[in-house]
N, C-alpha and C positions, 0 to 999 in steps of 0.2 A: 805758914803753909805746913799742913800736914801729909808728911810724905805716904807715910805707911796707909794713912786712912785713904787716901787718892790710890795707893798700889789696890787695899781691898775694895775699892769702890771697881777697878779695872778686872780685877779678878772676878767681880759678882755678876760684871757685863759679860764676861766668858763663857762664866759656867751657867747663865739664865738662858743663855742665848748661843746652843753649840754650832752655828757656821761663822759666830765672830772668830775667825783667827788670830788678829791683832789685836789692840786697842792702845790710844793714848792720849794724856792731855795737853795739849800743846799748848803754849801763850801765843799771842797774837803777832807779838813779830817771831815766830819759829823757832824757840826754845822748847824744847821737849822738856816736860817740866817729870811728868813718869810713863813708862810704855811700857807694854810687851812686845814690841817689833824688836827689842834687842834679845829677844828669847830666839827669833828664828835668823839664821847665819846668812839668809838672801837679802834681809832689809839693814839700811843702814840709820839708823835714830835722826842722825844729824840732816840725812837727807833727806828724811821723810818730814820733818819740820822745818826744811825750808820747802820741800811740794806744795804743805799745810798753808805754810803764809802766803804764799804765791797764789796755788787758788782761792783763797781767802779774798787776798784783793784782788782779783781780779773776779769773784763774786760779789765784791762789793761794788765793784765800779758798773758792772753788769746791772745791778740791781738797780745804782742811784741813774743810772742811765735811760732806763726802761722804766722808769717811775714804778718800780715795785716794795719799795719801802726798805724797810730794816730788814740785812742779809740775815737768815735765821739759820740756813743748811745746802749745804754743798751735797753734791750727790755726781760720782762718777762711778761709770756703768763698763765694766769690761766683760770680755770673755769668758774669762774667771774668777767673777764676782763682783764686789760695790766695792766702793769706798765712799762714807758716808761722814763729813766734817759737819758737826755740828754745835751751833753757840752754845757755850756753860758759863761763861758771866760775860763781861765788861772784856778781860784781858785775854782769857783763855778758849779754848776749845777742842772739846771731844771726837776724834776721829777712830772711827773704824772700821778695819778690811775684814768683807767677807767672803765667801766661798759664794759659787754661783748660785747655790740653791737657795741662799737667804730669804726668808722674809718679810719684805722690809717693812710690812703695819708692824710686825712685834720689835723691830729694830728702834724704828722710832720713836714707840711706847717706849721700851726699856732707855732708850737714851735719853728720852723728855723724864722721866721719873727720875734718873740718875742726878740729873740738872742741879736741884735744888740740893744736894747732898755734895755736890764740885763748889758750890758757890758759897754755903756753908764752910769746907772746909780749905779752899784757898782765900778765906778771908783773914 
């Protein structure tokens, strides 16, 4: 795993995209593998990647229950913005909180382009 190349790959999701405030990659059972939630002093890393895994499975259970196939992206909607978990291979996954004005067609562009560049480099 390349650390740094996963930090700039997080970094390019920031600055393409200015109402991401967070971003990170998490593994599937809730390891925060690199973030920026430990940049702001309200979020706590560890906590946020056990939120990740939890809603994870319980999108997944949601899915294989409802007969809608392979969980592809989690999407929670608050007051003051998204949080958008989304698959980057097999183990991992991309999640990020934005501010309420987001837009989430270019969110989900940029995080489906990102994809192939997370899966490359946690190989």
């Amino acid at each position: 795993m390349n650390v740094p190349e996963l930090e700039k790959i997080l970094s390019e999701i920031k600055s393409n995209i200015p109402d991401v405030e967070s971003a990170a990659i998490i593994s599937s059972d809730g390891l925060v593998l690199v973030s920026t939630f430990s940049q702001s002093a309200q979020y706590d890393e560890s906590r946020v990647g056990a939120m990740v895994s939890a809603l994870l499975s319980l999108g997944n259970r949601a899915s294989v229950e409802l007969s809608r196939g392979n969980l592809e992206q989690v999407l929670v909607r608050g007051a003051k913005g998204y949080v958008v978990i989304e698959s980057a291979s097999e183990d991992a996954v991309l999640a990020v909180a934005t501010n309420s004005n987001a837009k989430l067609g270019i969110i989900f562009h940029e995080l489906k382009r990102m994809k192939d560049r997370i899966v490359i480099t946690l190989a």
